[in-house]
C-alpha positions as CSV (number, residue, x, y, z in Angstrom):
1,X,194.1,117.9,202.7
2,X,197.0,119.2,200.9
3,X,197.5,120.0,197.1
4,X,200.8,118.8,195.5
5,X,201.3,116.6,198.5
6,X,205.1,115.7,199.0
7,X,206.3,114.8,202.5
8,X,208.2,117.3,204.2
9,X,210.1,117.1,206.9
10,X,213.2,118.0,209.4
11,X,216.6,118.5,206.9
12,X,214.6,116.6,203.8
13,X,213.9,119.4,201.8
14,X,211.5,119.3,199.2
15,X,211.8,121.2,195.9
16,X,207.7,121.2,195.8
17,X,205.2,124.0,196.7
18,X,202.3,122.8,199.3
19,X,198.7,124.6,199.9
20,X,195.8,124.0,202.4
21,X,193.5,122.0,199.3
22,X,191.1,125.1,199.5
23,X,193.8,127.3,198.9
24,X,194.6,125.9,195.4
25,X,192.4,129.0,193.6
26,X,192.0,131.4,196.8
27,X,194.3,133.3,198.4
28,X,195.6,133.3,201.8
29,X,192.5,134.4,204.6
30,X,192.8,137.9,206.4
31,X,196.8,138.9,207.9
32,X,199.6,137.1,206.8
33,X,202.7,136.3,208.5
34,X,205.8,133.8,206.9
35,X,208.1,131.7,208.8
36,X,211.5,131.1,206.8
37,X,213.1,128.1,208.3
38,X,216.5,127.3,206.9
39,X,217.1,124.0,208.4
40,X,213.9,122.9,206.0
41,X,215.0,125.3,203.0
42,X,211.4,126.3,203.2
43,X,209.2,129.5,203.6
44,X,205.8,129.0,204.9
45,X,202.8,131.8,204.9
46,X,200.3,131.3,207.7
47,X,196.8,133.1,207.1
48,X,193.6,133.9,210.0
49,X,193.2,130.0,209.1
50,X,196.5,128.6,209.9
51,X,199.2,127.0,207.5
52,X,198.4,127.9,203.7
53,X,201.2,127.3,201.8
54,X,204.5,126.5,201.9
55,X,207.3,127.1,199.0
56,X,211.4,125.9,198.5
57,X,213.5,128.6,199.3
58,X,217.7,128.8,199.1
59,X,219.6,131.2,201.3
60,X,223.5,132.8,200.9
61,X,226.1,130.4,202.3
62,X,226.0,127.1,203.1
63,X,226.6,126.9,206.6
64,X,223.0,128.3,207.3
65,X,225.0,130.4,210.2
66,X,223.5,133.5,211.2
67,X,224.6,136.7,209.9
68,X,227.6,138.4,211.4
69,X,228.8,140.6,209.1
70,X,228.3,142.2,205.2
71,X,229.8,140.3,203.1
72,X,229.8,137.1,204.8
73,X,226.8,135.4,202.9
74,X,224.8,134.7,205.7
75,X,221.1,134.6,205.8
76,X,219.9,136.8,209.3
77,X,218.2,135.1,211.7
78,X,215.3,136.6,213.9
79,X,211.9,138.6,213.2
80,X,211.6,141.2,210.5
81,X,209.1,143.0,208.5
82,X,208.6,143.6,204.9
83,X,209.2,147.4,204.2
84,X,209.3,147.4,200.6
85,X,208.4,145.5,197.4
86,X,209.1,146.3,193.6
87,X,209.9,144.3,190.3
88,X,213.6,143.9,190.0
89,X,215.5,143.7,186.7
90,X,217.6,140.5,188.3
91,X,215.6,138.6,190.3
92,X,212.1,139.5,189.2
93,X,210.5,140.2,192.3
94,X,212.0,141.9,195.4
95,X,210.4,142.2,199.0
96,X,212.9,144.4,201.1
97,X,213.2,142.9,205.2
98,X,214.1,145.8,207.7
99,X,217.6,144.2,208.2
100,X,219.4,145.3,210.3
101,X,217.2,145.2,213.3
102,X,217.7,146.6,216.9
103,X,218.2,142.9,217.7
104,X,220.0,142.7,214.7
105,X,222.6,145.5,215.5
106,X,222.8,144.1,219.4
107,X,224.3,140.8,217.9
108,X,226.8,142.5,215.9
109,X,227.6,145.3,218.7
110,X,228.0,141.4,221.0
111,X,230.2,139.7,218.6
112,X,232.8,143.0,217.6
113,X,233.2,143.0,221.9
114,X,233.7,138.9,221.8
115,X,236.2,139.1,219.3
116,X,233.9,137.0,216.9
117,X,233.8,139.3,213.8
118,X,236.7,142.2,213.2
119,X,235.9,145.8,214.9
120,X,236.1,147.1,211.3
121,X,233.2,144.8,210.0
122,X,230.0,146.7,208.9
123,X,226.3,145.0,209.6
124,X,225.5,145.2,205.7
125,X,222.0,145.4,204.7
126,X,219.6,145.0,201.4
127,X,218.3,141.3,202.6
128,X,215.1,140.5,201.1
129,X,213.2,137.7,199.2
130,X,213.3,137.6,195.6
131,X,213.5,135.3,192.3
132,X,216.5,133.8,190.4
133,X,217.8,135.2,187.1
134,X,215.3,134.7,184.5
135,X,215.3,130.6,183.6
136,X,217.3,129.7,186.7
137,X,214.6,128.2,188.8
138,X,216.4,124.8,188.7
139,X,218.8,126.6,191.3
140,X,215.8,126.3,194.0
141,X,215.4,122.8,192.8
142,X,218.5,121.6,193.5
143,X,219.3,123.6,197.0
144,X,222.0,125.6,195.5
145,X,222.4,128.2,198.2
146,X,223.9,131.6,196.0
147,X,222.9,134.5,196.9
148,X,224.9,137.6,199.5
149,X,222.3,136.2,202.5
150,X,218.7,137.2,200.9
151,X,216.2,134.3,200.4
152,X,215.2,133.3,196.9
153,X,212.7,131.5,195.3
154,X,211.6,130.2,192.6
155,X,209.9,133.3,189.9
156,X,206.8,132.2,189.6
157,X,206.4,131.1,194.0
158,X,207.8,134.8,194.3
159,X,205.2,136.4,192.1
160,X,202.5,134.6,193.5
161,X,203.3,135.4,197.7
162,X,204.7,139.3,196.0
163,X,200.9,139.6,195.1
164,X,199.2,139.0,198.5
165,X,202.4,140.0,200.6
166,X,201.3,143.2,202.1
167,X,204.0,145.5,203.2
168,X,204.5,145.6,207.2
169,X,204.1,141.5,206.9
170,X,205.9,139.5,209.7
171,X,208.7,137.6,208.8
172,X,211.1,135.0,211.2
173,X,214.1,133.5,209.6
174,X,215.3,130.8,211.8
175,X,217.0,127.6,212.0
């Protein structure tokens, strides 16, 4: 059973956060680990019980590519762990990912040899998940991908997962 039920599926995103119907006053069960999945514009945390929740996220450009390069507004793509979390005077809540990764840096070393992105290019860094600007939620509600490839959410989903997000959490962006 699901609380604030809203069907959800493949490229129909839904501006609607979803919980196991237990989970409407707990919290997630034991680890955590969240699954990002771009195609969906959705986050999902998964507890010791399975699915818990899932939340509407929006990403940096609208392609959904992978990222290639700073500056290129791409959201990464692979498996990365929280290393950091603090308020933010932007985006209320930030969760630092360890971007760039060894896979990370293999892809760029790849694509600078292919050609694909300029031998000049730097990897960037600073991805993370965080808020919007204060009273810009409706920017998650209406898929309005904005930010420089980090993953944002709605304030009040961000300060809810920030709150039983342990650093070191499992994170896989995909798409």
């Amino acid at each position: 059973m699901l609380v604030n039920t809203t069907h959800h599926s493949k490229n129909t995103p839904t501006s609607t956060t979803t919980k196991r119907s237990e989970s409407a006053t707990d919290g997630p069960v034991g680890s955590i680990s969240i699954i990002i999945d771009k195609s969906d514009y959705s986050l999902s945390v998964y507890d010791n019980k399975g699915w818990y929740a899932t939340y509407p996220v929006v990403f940096g450009n609208n392609s959904l590519d992978d990222k290639k390069m700073e500056g290129d507004k791409n959201t990464p793509e692979g498996r990365f762990r929280i290393i950091n979390k603090k308020p933010h005077d932007k985006w209320f809540r930030f969760m630092a990912l360890d971007y760039p990764t060894k896979d990370s840096w293999d892809k760029f070393k790849r694509r600078k040899q292919t050609g694909e992105i300029p031998t000049s290019a730097s990897i960037g860094g600073a991805i993370g998940i965080h808020g919007t600007w204060p009273h810009d939620d409706y920017i998650i509600d209406n898929y309005k991908n904005w930010t420089m490839g980090c993953i944002s959410m709605k304030n009040n989903d961000v300060q809810e997962i920030y709150g039983f997000t342990p650093v070191g959490t499992t994170v896989e962006i995909r798409k």
